[in-house]
DSSP file (Angstrom, degrees, kcal/mol; ACC not computed):
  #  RESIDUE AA STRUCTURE BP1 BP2  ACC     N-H-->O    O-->H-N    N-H-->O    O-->H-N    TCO  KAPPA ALPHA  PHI   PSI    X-CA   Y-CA   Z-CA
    1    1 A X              0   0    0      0, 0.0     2,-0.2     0, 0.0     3,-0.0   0.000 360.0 360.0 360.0 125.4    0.0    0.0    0.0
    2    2 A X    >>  -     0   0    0      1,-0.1     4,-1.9     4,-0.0     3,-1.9  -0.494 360.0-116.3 -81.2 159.8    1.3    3.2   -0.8
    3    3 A X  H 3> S+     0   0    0      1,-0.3     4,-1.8     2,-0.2     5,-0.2   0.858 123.0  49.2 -44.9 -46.4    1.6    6.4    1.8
    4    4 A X  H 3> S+     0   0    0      1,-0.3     4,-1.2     2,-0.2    -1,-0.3   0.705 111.3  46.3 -78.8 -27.8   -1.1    8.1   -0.7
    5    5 A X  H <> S+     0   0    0     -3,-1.9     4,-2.6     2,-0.2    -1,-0.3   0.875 112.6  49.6 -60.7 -44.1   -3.1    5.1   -0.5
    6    6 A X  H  X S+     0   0    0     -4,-1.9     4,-1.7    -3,-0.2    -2,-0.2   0.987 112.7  47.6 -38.5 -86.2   -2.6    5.1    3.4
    7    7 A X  H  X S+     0   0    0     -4,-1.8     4,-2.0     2,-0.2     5,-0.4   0.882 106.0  58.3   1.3 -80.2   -3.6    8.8    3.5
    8    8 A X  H >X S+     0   0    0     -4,-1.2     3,-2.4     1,-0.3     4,-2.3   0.943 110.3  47.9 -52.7 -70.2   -7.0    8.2    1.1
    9    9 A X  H 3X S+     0   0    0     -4,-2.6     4,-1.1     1,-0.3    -1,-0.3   0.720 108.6  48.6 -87.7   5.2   -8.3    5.6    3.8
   10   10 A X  H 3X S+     0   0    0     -4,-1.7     4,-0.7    -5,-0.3    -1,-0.3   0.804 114.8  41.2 -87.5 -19.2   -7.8    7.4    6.4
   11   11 A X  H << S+     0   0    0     -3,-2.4     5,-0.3    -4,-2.0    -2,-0.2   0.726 120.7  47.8 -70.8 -36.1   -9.7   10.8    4.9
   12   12 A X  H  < S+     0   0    0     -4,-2.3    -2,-0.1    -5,-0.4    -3,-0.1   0.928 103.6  57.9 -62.9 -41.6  -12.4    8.4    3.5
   13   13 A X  H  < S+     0   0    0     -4,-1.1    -1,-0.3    -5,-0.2    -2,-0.2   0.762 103.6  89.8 -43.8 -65.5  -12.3    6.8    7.2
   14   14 A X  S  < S-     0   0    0     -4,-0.7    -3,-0.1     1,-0.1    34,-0.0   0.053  73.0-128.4 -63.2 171.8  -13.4   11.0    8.7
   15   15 A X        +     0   0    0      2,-0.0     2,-0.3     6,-0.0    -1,-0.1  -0.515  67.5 109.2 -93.0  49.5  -16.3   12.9    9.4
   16   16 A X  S    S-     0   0    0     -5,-0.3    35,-0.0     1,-0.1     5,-0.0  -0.834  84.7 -60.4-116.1-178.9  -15.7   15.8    7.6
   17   17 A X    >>  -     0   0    0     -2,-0.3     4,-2.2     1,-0.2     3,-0.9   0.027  34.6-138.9 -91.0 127.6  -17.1   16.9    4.9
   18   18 A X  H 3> S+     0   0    0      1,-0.2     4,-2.4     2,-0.2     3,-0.4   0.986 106.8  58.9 -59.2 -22.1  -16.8   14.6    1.6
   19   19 A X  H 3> S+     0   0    0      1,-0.2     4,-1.0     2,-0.2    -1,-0.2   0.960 111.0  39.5 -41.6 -52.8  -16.2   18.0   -0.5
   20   20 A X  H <> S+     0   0    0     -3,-0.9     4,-1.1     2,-0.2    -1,-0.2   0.390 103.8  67.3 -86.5 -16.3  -13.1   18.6    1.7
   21   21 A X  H  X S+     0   0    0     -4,-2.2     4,-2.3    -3,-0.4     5,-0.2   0.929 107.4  43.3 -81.2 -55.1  -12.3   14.7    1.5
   22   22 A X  H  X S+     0   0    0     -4,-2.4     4,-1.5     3,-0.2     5,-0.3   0.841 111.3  52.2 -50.1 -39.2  -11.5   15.5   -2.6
   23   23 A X  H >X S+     0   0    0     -4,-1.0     4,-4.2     2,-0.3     3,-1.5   0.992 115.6  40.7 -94.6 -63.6   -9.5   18.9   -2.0
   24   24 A X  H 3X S+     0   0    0     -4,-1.1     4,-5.6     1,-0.3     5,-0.4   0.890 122.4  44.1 -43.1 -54.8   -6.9   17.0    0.7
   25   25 A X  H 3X S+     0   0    0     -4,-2.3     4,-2.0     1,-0.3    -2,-0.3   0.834 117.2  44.0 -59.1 -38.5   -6.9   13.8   -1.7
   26   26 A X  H << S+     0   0    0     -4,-1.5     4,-0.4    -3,-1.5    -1,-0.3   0.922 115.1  48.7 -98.4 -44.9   -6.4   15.8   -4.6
   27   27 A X  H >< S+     0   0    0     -4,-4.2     3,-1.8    -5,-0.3    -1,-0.2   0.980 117.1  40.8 -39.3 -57.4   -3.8   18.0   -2.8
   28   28 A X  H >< S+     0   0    0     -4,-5.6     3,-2.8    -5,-0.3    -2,-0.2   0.969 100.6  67.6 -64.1 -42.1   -1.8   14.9   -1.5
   29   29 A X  T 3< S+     0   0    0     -4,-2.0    -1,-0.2    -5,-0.4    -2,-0.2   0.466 102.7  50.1 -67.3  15.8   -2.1   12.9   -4.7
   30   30 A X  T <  S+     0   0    0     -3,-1.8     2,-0.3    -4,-0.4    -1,-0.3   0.370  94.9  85.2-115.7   6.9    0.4   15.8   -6.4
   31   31 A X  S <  S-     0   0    0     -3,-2.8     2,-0.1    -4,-0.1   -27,-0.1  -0.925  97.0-107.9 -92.2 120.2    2.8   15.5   -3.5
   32   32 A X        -     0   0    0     -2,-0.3    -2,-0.1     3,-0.1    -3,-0.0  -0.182  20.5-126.6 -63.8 127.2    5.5   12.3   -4.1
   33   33 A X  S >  S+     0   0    0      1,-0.2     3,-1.5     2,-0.2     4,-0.3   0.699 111.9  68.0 -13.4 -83.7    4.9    9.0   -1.9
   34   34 A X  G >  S+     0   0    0      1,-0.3     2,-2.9     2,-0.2     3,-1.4   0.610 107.0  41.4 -37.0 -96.3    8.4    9.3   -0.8
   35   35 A X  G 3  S+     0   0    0      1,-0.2    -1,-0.3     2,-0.1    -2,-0.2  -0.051 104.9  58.5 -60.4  52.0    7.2   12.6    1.1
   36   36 A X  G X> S+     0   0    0     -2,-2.9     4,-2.3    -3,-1.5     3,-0.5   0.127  73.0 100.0-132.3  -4.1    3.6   11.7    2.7
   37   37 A X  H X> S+     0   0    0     -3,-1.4     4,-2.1    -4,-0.3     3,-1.0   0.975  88.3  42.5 -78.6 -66.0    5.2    8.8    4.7
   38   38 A X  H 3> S+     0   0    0      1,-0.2     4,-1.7     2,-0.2    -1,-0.3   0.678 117.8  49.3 -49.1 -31.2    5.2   11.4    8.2
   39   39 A X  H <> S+     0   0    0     -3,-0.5     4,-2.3     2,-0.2    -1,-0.2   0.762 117.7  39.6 -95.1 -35.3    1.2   12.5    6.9
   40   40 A X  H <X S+     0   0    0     -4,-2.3     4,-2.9    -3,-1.0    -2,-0.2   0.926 113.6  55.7 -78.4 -54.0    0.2    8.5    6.5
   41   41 A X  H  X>S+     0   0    0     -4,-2.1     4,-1.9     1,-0.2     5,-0.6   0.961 117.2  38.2 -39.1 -77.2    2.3    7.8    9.8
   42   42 A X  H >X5S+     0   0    0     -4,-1.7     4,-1.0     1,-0.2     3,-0.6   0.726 110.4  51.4 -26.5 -67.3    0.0   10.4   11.3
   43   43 A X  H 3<5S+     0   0    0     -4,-2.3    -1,-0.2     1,-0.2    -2,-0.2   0.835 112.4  51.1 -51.2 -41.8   -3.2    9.9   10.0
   44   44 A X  H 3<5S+     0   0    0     -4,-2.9    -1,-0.2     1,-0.2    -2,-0.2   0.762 115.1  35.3 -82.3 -10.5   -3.0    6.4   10.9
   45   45 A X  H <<5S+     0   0    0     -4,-1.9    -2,-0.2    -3,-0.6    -1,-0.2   0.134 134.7  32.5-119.7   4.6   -1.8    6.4   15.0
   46   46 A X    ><< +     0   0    0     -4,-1.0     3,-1.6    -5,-0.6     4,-0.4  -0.112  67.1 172.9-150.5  78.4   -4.2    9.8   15.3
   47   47 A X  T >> S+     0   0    0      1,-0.2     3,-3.3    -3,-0.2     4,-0.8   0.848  79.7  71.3 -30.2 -46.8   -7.4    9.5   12.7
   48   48 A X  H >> S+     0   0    0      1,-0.4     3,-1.5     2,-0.2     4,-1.1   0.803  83.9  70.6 -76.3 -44.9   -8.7   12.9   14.5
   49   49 A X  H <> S+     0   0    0     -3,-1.6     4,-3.2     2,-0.3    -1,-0.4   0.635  87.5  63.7 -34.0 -26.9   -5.7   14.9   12.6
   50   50 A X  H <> S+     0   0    0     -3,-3.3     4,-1.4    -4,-0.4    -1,-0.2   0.749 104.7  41.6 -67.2 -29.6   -7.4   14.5    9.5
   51   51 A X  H <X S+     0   0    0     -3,-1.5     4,-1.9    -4,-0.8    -2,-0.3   0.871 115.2  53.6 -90.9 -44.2  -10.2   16.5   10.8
   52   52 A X  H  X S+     0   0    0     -4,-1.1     4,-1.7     2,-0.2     5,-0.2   0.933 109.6  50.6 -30.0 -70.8   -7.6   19.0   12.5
   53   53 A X  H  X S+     0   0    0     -4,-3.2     4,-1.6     1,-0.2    -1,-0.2   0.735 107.8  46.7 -51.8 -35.5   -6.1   19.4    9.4
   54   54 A X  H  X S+     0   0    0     -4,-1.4     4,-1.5     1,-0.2    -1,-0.2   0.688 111.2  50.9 -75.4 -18.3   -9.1   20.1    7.3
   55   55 A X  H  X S+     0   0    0     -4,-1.9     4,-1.8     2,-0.1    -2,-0.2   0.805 117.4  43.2 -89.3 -15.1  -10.4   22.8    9.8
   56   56 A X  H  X S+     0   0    0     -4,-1.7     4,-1.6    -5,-0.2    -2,-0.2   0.895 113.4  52.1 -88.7 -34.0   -6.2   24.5    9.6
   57   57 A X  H  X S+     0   0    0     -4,-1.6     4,-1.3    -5,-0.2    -2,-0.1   0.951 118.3  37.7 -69.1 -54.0   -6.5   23.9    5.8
   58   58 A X  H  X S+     0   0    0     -4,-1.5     4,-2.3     1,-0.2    -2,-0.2   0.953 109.5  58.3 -52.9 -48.8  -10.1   26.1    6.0
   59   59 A X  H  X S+     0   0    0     -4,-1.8     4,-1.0     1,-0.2     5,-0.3   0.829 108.6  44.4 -61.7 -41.1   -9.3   28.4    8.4
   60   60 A X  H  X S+     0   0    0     -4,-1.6     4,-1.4     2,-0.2     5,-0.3   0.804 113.7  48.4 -67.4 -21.8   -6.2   29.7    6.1
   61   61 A X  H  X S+     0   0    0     -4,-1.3     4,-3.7     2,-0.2    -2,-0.2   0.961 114.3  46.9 -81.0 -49.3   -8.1   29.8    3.0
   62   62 A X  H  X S+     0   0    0     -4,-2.3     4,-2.0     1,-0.2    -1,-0.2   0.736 113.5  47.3 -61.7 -35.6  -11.0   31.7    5.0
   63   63 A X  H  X>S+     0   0    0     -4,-1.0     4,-2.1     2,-0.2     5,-0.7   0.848 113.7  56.0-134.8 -57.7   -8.3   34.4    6.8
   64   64 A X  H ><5S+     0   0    0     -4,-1.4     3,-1.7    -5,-0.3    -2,-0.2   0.966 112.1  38.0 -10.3 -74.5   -6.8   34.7    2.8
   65   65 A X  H 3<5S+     0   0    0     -4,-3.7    -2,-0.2    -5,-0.3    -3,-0.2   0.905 116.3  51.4 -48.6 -66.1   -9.9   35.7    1.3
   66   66 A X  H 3<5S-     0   0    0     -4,-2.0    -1,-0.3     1,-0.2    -2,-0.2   0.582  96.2-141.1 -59.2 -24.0  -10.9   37.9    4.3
   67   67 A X  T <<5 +     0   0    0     -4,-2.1     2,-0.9    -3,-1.7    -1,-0.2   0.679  49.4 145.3  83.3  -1.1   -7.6   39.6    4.1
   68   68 A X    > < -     0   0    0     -5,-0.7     3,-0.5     1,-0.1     4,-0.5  -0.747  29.3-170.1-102.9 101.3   -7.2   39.8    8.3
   69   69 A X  T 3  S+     0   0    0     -2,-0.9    -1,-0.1     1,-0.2    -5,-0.0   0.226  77.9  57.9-100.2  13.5   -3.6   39.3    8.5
   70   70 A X  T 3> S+     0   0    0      3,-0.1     4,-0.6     2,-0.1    -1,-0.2   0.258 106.7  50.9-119.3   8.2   -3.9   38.9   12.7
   71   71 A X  H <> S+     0   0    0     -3,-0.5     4,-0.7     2,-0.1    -2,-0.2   0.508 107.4  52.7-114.1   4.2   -6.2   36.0   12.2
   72   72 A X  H  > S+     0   0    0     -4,-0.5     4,-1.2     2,-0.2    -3,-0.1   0.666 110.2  43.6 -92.2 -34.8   -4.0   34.6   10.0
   73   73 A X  H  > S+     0   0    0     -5,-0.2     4,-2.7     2,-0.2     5,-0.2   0.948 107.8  62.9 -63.4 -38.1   -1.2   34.8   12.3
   74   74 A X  H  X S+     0   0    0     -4,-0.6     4,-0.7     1,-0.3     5,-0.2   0.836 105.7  41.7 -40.5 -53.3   -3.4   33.6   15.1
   75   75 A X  H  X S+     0   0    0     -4,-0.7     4,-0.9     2,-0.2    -1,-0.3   0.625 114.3  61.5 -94.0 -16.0   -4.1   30.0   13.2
   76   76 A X  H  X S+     0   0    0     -4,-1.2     4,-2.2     1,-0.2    -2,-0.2   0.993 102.8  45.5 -47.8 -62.6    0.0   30.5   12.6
   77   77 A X  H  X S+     0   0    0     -4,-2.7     4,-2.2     2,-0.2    -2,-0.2   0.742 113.8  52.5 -44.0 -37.6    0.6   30.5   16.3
   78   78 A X  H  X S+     0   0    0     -4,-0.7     4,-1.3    -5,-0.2     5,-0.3   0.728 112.9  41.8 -85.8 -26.5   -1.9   27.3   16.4
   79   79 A X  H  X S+     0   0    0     -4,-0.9     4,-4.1    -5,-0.2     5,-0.3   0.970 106.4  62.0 -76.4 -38.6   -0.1   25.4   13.8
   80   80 A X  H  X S+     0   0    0     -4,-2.2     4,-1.8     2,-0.2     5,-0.4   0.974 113.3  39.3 -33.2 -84.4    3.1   26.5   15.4
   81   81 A X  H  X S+     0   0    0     -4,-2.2     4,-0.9     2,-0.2    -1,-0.2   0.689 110.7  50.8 -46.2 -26.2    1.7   24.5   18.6
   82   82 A X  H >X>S+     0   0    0     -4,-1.3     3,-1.0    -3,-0.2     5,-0.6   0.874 111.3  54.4 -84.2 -64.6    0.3   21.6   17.1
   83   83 A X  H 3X5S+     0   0    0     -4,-4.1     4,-0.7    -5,-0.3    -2,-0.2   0.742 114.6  39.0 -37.2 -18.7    3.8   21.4   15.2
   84   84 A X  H 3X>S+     0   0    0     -4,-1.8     4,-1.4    -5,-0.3     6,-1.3   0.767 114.7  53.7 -99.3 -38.5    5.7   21.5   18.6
   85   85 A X  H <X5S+     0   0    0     -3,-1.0     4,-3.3    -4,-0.9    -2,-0.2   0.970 119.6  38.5 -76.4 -61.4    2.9   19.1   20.3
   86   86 A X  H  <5S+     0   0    0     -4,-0.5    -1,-0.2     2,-0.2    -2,-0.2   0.721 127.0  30.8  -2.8 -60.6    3.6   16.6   17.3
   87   87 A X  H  <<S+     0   0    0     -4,-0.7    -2,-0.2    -5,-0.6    -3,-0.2   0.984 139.7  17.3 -97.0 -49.9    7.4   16.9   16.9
   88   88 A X  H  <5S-     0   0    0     -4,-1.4    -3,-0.2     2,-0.2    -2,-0.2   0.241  96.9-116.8-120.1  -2.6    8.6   17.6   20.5
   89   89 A X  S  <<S+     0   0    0     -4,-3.3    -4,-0.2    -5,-0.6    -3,-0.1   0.653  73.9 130.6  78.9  14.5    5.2   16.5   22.9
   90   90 A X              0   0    0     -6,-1.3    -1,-0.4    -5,-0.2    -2,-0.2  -0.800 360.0 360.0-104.3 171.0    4.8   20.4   24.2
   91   91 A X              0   0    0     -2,-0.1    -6,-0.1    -3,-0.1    -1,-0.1   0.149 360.0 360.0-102.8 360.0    2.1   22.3   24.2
Protein backbone atom coordinates (compact mmCIF):
# COMPACT_ATOMS: atom_id res chain seq x y z
CA UNK A 1 0.00 0.00 0.00
CA UNK A 2 1.26 3.25 -0.85
CA UNK A 3 1.63 6.44 1.78
CA UNK A 4 -1.10 8.13 -0.68
CA UNK A 5 -3.13 5.11 -0.46
CA UNK A 6 -2.61 5.13 3.42
CA UNK A 7 -3.64 8.84 3.52
CA UNK A 8 -7.01 8.16 1.12
CA UNK A 9 -8.27 5.59 3.83
CA UNK A 10 -7.83 7.36 6.36
CA UNK A 11 -9.70 10.79 4.91
CA UNK A 12 -12.35 8.37 3.46
CA UNK A 13 -12.27 6.76 7.16
CA UNK A 14 -13.43 10.99 8.67
CA UNK A 15 -16.31 12.94 9.36
CA UNK A 16 -15.66 15.81 7.58
CA UNK A 17 -17.09 16.93 4.86
CA UNK A 18 -16.84 14.57 1.60
CA UNK A 19 -16.16 18.00 -0.51
CA UNK A 20 -13.12 18.64 1.67
CA UNK A 21 -12.31 14.70 1.53
CA UNK A 22 -11.53 15.47 -2.62
CA UNK A 23 -9.45 18.92 -2.01
CA UNK A 24 -6.95 17.01 0.72
CA UNK A 25 -6.89 13.79 -1.71
CA UNK A 26 -6.43 15.84 -4.64
CA UNK A 27 -3.83 17.95 -2.84
CA UNK A 28 -1.82 14.88 -1.53
CA UNK A 29 -2.07 12.85 -4.68
CA UNK A 30 0.43 15.84 -6.39
CA UNK A 31 2.77 15.47 -3.47
CA UNK A 32 5.49 12.32 -4.11
CA UNK A 33 4.86 9.03 -1.88
CA UNK A 34 8.44 9.26 -0.76
CA UNK A 35 7.15 12.62 1.14
CA UNK A 36 3.64 11.67 2.65
CA UNK A 37 5.25 8.76 4.70
CA UNK A 38 5.19 11.37 8.19
CA UNK A 39 1.24 12.53 6.92
CA UNK A 40 0.23 8.51 6.53
CA UNK A 41 2.25 7.79 9.79
CA UNK A 42 0.03 10.37 11.33
CA UNK A 43 -3.20 9.94 9.99
CA UNK A 44 -2.99 6.36 10.87
CA UNK A 45 -1.85 6.44 14.96
CA UNK A 46 -4.17 9.79 15.30
CA UNK A 47 -7.41 9.46 12.66
CA UNK A 48 -8.69 12.85 14.51
CA UNK A 49 -5.67 14.89 12.60
CA UNK A 50 -7.40 14.50 9.53
CA UNK A 51 -10.18 16.54 10.84
CA UNK A 52 -7.56 19.03 12.48
CA UNK A 53 -6.07 19.35 9.39
CA UNK A 54 -9.08 20.14 7.29
CA UNK A 55 -10.39 22.76 9.79
CA UNK A 56 -6.24 24.50 9.58
CA UNK A 57 -6.46 23.94 5.81
CA UNK A 58 -10.14 26.06 6.01
CA UNK A 59 -9.26 28.39 8.35
CA UNK A 60 -6.23 29.75 6.12
CA UNK A 61 -8.08 29.82 3.04
CA UNK A 62 -11.02 31.75 5.03
CA UNK A 63 -8.30 34.36 6.77
CA UNK A 64 -6.79 34.71 2.80
CA UNK A 65 -9.91 35.73 1.30
CA UNK A 66 -10.94 37.88 4.27
CA UNK A 67 -7.58 39.62 4.13
CA UNK A 68 -7.22 39.79 8.34
CA UNK A 69 -3.62 39.34 8.51
CA UNK A 70 -3.91 38.85 12.72
CA UNK A 71 -6.22 36.02 12.23
CA UNK A 72 -3.96 34.65 10.04
CA UNK A 73 -1.15 34.83 12.35
CA UNK A 74 -3.45 33.56 15.05
CA UNK A 75 -4.08 30.04 13.20
CA UNK A 76 -0.01 30.48 12.57
CA UNK A 77 0.64 30.45 16.26
CA UNK A 78 -1.85 27.32 16.44
CA UNK A 79 -0.05 25.41 13.81
CA UNK A 80 3.11 26.55 15.42
CA UNK A 81 1.70 24.48 18.56
CA UNK A 82 0.27 21.61 17.10
CA UNK A 83 3.85 21.36 15.24
CA UNK A 84 5.75 21.45 18.59
CA UNK A 85 2.89 19.08 20.35
CA UNK A 86 3.60 16.63 17.33
CA UNK A 87 7.44 16.92 16.88
CA UNK A 88 8.60 17.65 20.54
CA UNK A 89 5.22 16.47 22.92
CA UNK A 90 4.85 20.42 24.17
CA UNK A 91 2.10 22.27 24.19
Amino acid sequence: MTNYERIKAKVQDSSIEQNDKQIILDFFAEVSDENLVEIADLFEQKPEWVKIFNDNRKAKLKAFASGDESELNEILEQEKKYLNELTYGLD
